[in-house]
PQR file with spaces between the fields and no chain letter, atoms N, CA, C, O and H, PARSE charges and radii, in Angstrom:
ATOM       1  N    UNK     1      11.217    4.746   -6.816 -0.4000 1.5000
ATOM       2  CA   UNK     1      10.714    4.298   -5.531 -0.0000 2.0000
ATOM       3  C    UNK     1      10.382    5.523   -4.695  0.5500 1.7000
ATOM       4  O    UNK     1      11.116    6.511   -4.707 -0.5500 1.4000
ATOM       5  N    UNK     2       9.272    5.453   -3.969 -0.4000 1.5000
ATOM       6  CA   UNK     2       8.610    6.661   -3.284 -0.0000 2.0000
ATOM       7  C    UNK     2       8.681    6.131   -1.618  0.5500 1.7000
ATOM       8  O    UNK     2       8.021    5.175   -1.209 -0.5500 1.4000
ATOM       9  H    UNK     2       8.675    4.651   -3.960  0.4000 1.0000
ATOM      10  N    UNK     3       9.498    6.846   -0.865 -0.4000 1.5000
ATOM      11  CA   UNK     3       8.872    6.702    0.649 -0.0000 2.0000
ATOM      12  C    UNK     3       7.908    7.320    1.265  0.5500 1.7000
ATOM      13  O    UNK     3       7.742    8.510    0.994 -0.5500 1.4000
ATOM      14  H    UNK     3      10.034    7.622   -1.197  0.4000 1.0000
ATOM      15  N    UNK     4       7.194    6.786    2.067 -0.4000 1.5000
ATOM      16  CA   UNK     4       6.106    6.703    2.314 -0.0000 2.0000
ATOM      17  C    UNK     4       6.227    7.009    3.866  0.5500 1.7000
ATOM      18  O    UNK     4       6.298    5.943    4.478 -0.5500 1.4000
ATOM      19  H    UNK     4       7.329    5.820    2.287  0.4000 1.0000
ATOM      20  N    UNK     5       6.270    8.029    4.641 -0.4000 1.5000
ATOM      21  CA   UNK     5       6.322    8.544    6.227 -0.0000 2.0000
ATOM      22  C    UNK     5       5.150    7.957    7.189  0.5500 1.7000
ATOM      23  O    UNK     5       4.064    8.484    6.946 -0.5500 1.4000
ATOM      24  H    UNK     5       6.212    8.894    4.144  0.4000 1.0000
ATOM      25  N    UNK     6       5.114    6.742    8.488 -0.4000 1.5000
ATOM      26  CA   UNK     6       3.909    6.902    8.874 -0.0000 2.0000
ATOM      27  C    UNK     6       4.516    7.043   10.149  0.5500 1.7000
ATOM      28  O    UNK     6       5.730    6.899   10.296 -0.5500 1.4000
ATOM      29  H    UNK     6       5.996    6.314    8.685  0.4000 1.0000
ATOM      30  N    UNK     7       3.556    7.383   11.303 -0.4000 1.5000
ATOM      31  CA   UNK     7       3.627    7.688   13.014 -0.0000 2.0000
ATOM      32  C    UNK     7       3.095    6.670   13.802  0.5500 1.7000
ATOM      33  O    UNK     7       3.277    6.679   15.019 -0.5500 1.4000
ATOM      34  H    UNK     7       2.570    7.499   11.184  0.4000 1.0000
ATOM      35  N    UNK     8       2.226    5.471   13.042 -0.4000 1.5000
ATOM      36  CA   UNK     8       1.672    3.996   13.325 -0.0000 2.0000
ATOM      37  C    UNK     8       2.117    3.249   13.184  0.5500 1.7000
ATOM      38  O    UNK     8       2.572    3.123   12.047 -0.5500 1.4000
ATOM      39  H    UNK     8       2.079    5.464   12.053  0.4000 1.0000
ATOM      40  N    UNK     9       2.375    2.114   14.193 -0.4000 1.5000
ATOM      41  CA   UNK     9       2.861    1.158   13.945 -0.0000 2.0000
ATOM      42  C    UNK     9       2.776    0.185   12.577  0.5500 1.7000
ATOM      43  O    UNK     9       3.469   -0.790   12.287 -0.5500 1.4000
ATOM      44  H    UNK     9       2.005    2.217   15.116  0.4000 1.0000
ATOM      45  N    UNK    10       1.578    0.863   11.782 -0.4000 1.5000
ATOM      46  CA   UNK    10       1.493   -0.069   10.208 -0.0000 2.0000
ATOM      47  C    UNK    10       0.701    0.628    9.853  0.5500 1.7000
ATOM      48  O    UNK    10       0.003    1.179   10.704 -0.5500 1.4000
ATOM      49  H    UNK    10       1.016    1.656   12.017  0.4000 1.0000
ATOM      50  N    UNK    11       0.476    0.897    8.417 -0.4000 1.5000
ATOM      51  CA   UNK    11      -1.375    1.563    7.623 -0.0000 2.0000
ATOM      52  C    UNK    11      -1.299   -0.090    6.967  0.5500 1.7000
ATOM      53  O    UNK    11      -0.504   -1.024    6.853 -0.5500 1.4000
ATOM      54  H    UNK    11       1.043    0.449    7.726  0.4000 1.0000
ATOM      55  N    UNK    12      -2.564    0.248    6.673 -0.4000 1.5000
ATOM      56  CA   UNK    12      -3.724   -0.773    5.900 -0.0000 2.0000
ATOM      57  C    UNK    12      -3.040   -0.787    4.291  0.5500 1.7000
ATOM      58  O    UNK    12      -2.898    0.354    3.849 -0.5500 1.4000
ATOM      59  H    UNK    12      -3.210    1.006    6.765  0.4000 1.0000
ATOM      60  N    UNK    13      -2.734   -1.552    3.644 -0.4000 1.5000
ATOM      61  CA   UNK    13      -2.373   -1.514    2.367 -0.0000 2.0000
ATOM      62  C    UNK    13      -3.896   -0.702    1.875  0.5500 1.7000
ATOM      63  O    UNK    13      -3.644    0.486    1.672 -0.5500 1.4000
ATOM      64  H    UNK    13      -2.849   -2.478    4.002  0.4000 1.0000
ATOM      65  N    UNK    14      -5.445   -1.036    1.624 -0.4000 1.5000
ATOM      66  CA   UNK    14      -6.094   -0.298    1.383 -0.0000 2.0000
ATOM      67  C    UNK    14      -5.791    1.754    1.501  0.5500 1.7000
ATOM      68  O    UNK    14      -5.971    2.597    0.622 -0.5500 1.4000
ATOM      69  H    UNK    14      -5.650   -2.001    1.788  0.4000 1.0000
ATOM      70  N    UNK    15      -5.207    1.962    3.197 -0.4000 1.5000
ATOM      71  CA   UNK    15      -5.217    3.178    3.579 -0.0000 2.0000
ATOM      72  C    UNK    15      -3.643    3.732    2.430  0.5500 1.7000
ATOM      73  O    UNK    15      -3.566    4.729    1.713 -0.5500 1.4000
ATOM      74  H    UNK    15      -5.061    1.277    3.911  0.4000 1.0000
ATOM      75  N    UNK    16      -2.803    2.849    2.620 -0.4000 1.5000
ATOM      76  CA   UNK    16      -1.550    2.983    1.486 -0.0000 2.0000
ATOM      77  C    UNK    16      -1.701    3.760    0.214  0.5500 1.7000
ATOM      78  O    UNK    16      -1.175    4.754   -0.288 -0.5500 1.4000
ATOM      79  H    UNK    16      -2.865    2.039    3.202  0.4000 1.0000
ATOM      80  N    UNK    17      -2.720    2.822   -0.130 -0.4000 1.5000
ATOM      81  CA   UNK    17      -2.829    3.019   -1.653 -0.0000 2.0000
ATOM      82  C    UNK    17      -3.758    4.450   -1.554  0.5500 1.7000
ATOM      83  O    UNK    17      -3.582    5.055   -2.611 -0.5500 1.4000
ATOM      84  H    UNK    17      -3.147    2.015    0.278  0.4000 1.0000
ATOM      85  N    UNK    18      -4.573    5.113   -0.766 -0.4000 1.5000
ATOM      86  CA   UNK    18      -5.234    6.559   -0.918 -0.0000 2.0000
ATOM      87  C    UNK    18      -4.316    7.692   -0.451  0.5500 1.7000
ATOM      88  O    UNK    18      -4.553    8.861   -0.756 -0.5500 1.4000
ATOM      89  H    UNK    18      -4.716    4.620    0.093  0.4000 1.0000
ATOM      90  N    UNK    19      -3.134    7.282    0.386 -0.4000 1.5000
ATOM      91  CA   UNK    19      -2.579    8.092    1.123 -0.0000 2.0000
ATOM      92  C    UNK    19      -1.422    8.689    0.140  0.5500 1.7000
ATOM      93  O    UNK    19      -0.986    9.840    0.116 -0.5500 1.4000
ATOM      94  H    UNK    19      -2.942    6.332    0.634  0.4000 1.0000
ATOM      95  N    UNK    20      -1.070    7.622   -0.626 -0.4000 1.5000
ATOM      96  CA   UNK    20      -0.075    7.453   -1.846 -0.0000 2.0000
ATOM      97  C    UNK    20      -0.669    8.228   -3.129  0.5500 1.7000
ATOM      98  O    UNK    20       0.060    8.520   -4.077 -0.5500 1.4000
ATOM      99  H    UNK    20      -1.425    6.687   -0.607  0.4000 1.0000
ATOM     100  N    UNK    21      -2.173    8.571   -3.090 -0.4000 1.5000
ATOM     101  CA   UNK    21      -2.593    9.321   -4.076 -0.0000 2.0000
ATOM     102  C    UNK    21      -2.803    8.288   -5.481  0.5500 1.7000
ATOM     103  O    UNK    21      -2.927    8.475   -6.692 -0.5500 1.4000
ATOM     104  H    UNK    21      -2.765    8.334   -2.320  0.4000 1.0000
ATOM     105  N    UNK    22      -2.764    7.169   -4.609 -0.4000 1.5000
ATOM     106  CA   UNK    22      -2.993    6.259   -6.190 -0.0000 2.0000
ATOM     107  C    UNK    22      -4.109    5.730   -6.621  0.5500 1.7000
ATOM     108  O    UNK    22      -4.441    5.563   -7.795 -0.5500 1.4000
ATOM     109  H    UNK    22      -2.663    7.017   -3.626  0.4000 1.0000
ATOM     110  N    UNK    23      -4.735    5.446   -5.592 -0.4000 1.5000
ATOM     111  CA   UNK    23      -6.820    5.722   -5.375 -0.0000 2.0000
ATOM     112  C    UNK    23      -7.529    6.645   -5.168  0.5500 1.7000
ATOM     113  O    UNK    23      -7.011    7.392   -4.338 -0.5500 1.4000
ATOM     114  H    UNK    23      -4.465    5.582   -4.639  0.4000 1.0000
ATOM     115  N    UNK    24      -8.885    7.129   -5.655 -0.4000 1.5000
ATOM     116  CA   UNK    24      -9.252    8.371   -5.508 -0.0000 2.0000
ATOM     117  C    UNK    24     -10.076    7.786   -3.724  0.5500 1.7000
ATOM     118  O    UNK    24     -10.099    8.512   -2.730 -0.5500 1.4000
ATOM     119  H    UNK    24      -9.306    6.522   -6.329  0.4000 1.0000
ATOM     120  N    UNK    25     -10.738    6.129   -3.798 -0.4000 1.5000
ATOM     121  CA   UNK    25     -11.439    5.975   -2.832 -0.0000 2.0000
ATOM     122  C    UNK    25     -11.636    4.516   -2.676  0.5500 1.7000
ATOM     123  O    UNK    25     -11.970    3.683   -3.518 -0.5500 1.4000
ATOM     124  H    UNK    25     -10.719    5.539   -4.605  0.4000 1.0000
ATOM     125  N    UNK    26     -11.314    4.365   -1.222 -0.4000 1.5000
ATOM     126  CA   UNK    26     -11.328    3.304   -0.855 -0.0000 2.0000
ATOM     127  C    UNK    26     -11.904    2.215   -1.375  0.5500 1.7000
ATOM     128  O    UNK    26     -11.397    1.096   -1.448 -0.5500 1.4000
ATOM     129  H    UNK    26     -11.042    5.042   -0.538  0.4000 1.0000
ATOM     130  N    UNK    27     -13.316    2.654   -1.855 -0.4000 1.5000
ATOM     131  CA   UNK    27     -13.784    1.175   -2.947 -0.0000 2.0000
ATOM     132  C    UNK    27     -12.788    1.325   -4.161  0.5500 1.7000
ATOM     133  O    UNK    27     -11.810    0.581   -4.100 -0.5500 1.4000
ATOM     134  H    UNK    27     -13.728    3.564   -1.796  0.4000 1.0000
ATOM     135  N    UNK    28     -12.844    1.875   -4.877 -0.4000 1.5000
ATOM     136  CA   UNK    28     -11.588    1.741   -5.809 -0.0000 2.0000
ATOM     137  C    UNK    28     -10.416    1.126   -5.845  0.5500 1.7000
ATOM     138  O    UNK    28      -9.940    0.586   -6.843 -0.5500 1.4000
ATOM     139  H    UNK    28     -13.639    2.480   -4.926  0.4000 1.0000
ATOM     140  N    UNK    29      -9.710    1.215   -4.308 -0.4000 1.5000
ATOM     141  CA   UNK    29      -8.554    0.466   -3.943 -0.0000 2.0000
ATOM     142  C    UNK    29      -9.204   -0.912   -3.381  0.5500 1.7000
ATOM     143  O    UNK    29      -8.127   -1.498   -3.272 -0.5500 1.4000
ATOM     144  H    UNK    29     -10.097    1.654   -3.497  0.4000 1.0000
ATOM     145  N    UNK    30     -10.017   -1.733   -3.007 -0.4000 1.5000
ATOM     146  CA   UNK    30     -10.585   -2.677   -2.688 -0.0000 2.0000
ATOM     147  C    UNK    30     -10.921   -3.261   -4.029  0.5500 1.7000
ATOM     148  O    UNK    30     -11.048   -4.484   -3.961 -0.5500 1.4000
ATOM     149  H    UNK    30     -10.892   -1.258   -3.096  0.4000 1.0000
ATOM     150  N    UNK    31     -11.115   -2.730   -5.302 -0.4000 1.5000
ATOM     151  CA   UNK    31     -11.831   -3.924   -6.231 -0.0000 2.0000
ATOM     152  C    UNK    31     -10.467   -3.863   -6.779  0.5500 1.7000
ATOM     153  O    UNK    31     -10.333   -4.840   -7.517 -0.5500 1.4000
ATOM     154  H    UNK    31     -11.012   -1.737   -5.358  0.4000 1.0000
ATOM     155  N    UNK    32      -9.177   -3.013   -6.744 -0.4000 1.5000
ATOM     156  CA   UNK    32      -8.233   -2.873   -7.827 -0.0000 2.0000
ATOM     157  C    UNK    32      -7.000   -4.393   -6.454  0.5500 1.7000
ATOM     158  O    UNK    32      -6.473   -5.299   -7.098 -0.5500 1.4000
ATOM     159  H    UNK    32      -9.285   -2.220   -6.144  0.4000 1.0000
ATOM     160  N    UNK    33      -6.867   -4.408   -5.595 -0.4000 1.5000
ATOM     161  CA   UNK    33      -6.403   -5.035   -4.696 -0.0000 2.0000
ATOM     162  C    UNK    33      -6.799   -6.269   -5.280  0.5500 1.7000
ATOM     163  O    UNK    33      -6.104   -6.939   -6.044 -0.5500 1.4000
ATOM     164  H    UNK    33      -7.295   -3.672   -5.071  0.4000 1.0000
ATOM     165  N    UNK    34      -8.492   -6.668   -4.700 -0.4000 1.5000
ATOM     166  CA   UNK    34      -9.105   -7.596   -5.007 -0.0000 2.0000
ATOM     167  C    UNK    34      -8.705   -8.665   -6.786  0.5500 1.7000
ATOM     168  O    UNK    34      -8.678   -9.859   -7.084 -0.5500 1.4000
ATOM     169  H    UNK    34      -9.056   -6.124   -4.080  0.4000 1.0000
ATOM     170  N    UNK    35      -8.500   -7.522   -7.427 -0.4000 1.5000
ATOM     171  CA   UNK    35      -8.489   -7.908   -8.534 -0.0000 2.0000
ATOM     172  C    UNK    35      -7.130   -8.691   -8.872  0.5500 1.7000
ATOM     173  O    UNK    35      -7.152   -9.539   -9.764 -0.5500 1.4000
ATOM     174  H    UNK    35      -8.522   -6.552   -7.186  0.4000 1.0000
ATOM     175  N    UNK    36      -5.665   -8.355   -8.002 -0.4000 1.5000
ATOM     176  CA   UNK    36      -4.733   -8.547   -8.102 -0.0000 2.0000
ATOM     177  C    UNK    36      -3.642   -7.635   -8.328  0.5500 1.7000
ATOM     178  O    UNK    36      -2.498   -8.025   -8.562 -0.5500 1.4000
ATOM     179  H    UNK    36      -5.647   -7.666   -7.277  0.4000 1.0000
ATOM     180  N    UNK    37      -3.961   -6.502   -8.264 -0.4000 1.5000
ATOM     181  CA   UNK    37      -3.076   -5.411   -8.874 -0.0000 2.0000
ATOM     182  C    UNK    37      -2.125   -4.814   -8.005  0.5500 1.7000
ATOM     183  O    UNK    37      -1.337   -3.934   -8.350 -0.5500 1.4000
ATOM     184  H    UNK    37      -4.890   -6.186   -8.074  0.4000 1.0000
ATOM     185  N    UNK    38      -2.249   -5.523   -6.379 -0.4000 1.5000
ATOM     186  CA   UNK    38      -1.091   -5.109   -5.643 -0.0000 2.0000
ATOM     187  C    UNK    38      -0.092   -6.017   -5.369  0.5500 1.7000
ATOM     188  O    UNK    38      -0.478   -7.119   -5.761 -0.5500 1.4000
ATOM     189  H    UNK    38      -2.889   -6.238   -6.098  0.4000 1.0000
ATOM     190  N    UNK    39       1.331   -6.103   -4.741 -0.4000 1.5000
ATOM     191  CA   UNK    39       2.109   -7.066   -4.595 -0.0000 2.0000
ATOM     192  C    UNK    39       2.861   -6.303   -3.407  0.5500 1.7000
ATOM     193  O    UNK    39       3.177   -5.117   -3.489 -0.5500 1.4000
ATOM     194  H    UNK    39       1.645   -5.208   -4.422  0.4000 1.0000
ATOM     195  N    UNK    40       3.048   -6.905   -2.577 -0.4000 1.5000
ATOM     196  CA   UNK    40       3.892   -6.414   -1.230 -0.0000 2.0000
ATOM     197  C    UNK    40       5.005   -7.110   -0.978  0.5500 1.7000
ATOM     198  O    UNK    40       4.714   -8.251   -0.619 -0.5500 1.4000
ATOM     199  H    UNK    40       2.791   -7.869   -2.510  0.4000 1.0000
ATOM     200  N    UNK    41       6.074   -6.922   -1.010 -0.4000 1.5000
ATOM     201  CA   UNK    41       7.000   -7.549   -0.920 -0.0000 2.0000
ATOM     202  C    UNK    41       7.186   -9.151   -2.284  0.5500 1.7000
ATOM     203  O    UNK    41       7.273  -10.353   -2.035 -0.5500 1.4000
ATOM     204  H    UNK    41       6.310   -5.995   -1.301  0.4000 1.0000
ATOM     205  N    UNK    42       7.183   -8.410   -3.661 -0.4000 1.5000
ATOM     206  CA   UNK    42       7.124   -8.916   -3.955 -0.0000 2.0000
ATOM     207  C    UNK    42       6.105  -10.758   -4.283  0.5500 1.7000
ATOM     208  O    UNK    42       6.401  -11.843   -4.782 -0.5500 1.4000
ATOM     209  H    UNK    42       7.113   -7.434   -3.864  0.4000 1.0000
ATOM     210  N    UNK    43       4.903  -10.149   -3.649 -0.4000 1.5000
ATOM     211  CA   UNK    43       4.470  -11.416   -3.512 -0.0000 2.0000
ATOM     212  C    UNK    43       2.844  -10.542   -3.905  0.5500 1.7000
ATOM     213  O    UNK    43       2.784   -9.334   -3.676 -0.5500 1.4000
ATOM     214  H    UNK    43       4.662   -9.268   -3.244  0.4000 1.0000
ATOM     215  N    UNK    44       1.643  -11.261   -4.478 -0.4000 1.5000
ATOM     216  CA   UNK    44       0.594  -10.804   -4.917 -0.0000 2.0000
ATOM     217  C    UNK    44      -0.191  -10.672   -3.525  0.5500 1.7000
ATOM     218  O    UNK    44       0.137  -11.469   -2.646 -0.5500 1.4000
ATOM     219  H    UNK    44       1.692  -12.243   -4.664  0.4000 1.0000
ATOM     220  N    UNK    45      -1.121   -9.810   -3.266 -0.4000 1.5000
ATOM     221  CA   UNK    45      -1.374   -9.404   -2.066 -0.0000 2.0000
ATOM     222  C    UNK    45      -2.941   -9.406   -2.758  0.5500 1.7000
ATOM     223  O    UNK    45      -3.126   -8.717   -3.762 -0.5500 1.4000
ATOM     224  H    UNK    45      -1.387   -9.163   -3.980  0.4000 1.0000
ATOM     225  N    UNK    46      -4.094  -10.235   -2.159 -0.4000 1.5000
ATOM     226  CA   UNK    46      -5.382  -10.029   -2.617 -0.0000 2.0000
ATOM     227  C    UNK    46      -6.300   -8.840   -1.150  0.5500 1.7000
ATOM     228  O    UNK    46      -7.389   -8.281   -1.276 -0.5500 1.4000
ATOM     229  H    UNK    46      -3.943  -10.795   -1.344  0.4000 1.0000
ATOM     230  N    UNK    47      -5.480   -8.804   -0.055 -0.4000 1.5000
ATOM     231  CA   UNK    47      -6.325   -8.682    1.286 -0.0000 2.0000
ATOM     232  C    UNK    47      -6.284   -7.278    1.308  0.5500 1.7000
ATOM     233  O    UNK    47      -5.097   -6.977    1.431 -0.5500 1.4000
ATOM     234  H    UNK    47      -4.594   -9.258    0.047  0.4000 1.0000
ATOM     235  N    UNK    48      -6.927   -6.341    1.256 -0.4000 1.5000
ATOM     236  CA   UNK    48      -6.807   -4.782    1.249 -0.0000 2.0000
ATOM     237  C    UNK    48      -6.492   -4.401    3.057  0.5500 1.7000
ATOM     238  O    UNK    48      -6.063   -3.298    3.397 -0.5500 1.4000
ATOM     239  H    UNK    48      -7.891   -6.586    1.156  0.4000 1.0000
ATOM     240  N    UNK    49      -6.801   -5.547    4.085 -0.4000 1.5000
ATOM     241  CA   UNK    49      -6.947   -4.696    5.364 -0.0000 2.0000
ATOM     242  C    UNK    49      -5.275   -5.298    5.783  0.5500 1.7000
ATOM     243  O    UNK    49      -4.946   -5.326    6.969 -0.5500 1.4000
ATOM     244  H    UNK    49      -7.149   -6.443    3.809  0.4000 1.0000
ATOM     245  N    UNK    50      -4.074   -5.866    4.429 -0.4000 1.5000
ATOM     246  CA   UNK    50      -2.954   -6.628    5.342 -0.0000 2.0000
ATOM     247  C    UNK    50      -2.021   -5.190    5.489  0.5500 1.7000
ATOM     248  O    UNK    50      -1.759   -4.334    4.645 -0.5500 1.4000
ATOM     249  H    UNK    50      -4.341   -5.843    3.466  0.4000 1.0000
ATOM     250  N    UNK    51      -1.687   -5.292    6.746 -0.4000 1.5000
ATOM     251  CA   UNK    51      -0.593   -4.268    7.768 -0.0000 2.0000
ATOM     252  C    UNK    51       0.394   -4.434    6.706  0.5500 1.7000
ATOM     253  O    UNK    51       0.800   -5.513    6.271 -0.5500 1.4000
ATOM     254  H    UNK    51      -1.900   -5.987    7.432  0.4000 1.0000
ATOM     255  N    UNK    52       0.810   -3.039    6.253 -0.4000 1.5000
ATOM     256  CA   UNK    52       2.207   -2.527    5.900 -0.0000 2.0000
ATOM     257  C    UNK    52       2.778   -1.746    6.866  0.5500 1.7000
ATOM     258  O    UNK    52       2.395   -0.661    7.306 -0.5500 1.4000
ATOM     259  H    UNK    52       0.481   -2.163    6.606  0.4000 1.0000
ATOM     260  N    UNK    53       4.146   -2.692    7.277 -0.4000 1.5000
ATOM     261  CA   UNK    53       4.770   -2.175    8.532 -0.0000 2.0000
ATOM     262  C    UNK    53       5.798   -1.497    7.515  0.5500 1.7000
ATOM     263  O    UNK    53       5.738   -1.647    6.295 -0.5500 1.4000
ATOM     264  H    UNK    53       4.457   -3.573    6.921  0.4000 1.0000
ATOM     265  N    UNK    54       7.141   -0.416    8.463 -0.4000 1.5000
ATOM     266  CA   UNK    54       8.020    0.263    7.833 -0.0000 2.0000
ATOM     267  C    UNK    54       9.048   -0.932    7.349  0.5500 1.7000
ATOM     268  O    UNK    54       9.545   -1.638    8.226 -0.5500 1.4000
ATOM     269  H    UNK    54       7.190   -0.294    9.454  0.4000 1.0000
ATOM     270  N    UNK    55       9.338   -1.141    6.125 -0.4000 1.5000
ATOM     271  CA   UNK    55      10.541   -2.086    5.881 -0.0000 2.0000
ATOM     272  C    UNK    55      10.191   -2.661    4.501  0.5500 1.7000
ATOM     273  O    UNK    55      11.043   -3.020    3.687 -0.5500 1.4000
ATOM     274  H    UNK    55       8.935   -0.567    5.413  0.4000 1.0000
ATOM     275  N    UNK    56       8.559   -2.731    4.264 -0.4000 1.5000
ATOM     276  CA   UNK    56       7.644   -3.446    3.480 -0.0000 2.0000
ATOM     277  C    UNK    56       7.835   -2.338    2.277  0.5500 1.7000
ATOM     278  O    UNK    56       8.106   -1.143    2.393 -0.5500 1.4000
ATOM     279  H    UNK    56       7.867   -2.440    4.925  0.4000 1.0000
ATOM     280  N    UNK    57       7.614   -3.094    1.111 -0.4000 1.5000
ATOM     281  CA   UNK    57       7.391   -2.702   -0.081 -0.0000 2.0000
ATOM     282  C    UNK    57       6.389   -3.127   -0.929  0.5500 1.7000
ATOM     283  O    UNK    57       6.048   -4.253   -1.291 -0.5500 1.4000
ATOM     284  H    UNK    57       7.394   -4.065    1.016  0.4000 1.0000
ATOM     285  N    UNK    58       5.883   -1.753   -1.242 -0.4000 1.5000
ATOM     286  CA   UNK    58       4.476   -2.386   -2.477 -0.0000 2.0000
ATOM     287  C    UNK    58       4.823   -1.642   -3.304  0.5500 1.7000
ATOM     288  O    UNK    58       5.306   -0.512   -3.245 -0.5500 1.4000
ATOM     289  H    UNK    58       6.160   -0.838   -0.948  0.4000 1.0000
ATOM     290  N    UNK    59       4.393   -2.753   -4.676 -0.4000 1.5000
ATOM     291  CA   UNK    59       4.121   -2.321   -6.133 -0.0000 2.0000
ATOM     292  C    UNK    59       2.696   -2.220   -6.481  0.5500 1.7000
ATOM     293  O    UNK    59       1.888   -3.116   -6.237 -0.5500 1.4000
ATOM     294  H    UNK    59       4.001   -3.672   -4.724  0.4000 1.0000
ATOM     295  N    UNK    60       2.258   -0.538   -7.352 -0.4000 1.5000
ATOM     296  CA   UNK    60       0.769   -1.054   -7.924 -0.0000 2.0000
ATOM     297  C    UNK    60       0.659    0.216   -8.695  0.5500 1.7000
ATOM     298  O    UNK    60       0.677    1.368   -8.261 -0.5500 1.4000
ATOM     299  H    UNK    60       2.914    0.190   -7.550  0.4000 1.0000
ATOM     300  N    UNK    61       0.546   -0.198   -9.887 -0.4000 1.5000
ATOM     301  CA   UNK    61       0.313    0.980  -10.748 -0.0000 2.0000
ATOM     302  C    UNK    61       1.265    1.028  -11.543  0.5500 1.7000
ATOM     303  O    UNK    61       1.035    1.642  -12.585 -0.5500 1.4000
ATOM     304  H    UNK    61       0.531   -1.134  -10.239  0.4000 1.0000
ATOM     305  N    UNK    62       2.513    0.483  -11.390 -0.4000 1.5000
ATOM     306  CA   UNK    62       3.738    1.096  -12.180 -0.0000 2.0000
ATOM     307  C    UNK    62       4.625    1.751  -10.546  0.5500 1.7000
ATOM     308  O    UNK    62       5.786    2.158  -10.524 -0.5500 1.4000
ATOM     309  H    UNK    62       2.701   -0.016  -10.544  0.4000 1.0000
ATOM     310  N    UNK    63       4.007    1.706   -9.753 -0.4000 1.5000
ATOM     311  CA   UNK    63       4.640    2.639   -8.881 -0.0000 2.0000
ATOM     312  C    UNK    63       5.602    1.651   -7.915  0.5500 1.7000
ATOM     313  O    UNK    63       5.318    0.519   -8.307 -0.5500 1.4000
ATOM     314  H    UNK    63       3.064    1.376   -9.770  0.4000 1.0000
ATOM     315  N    UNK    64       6.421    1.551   -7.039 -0.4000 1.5000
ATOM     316  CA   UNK    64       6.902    1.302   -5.997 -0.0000 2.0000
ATOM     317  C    UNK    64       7.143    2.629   -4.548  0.5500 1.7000
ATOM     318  O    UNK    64       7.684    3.729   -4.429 -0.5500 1.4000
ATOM     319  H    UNK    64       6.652    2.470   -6.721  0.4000 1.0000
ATOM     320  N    UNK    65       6.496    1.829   -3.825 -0.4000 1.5000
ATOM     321  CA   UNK    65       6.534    2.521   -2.454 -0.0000 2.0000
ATOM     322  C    UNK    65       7.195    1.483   -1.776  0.5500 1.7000
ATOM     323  O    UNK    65       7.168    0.276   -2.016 -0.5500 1.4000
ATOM     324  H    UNK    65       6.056    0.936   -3.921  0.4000 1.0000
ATOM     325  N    UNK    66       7.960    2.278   -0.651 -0.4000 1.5000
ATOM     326  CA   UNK    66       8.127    1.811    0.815 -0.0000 2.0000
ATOM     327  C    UNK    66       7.859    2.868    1.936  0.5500 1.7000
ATOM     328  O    UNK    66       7.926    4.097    1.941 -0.5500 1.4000
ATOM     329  H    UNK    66       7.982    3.258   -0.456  0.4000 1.0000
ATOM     330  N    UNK    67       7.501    1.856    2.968 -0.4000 1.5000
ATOM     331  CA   UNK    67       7.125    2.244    4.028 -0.0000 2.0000
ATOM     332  C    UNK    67       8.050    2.720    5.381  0.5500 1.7000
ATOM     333  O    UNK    67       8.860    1.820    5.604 -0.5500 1.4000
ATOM     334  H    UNK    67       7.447    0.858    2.964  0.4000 1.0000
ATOM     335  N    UNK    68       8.179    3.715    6.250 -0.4000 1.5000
ATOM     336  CA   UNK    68       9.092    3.952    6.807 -0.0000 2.0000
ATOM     337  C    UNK    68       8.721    5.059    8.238  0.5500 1.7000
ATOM     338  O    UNK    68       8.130    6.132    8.114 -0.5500 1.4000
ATOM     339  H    UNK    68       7.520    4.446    6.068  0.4000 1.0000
ATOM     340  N    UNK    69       9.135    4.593    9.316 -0.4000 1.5000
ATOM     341  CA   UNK    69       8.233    5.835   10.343 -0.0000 2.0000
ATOM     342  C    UNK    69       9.136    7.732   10.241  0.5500 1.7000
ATOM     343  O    UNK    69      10.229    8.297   10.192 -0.5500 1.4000
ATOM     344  H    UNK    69       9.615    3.722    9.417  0.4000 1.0000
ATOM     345  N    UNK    70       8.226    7.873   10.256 -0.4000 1.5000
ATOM     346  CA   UNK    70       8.169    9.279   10.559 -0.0000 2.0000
ATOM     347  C    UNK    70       9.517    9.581   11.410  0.5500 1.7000
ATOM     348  O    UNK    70       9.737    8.832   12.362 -0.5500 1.4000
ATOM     349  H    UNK    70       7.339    7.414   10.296  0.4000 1.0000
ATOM     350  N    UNK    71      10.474   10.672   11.120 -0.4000 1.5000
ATOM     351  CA   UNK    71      11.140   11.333   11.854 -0.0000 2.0000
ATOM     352  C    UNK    71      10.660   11.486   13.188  0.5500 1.7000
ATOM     353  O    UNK    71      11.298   12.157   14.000 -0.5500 1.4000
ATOM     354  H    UNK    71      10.295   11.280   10.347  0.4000 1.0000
């Protein structure tokens, strides 16, 4: 599991997945989303623009992240 630092009240699961280094580019993370390949809290997530607040967890790739604010 990887934490994930933000200073916003939420990123974009789309912005997640580039910031995380797991998309090279935003269309990339939009057809791989689209397709089904993310899950947020355990649950399949098709919407690339849904708010990951700090507390939230996504799977995609093999990977797990959570989200968490900044020191």
């Amino acid at each position: 599991m990887r934490e994930i630092s933000i200073i916003t009240e939420f990123i974009k699961l789309q912005d997640l997945l580039k910031f995380a280094g797991l998309v090279e580019t935003g269309g990339e993370a939009k057809e791989r989303i689209q397709a089904g390949e993310a899950q947020v809290n355990g649950e399949p997530c098709l919407h690339r623009g849904k708010k990951i607040r700090p507390g939230d967890e996504v799977r995609f790739d093999g990977e797990t992240l959570t989200v968490r604010y900044a020191d």
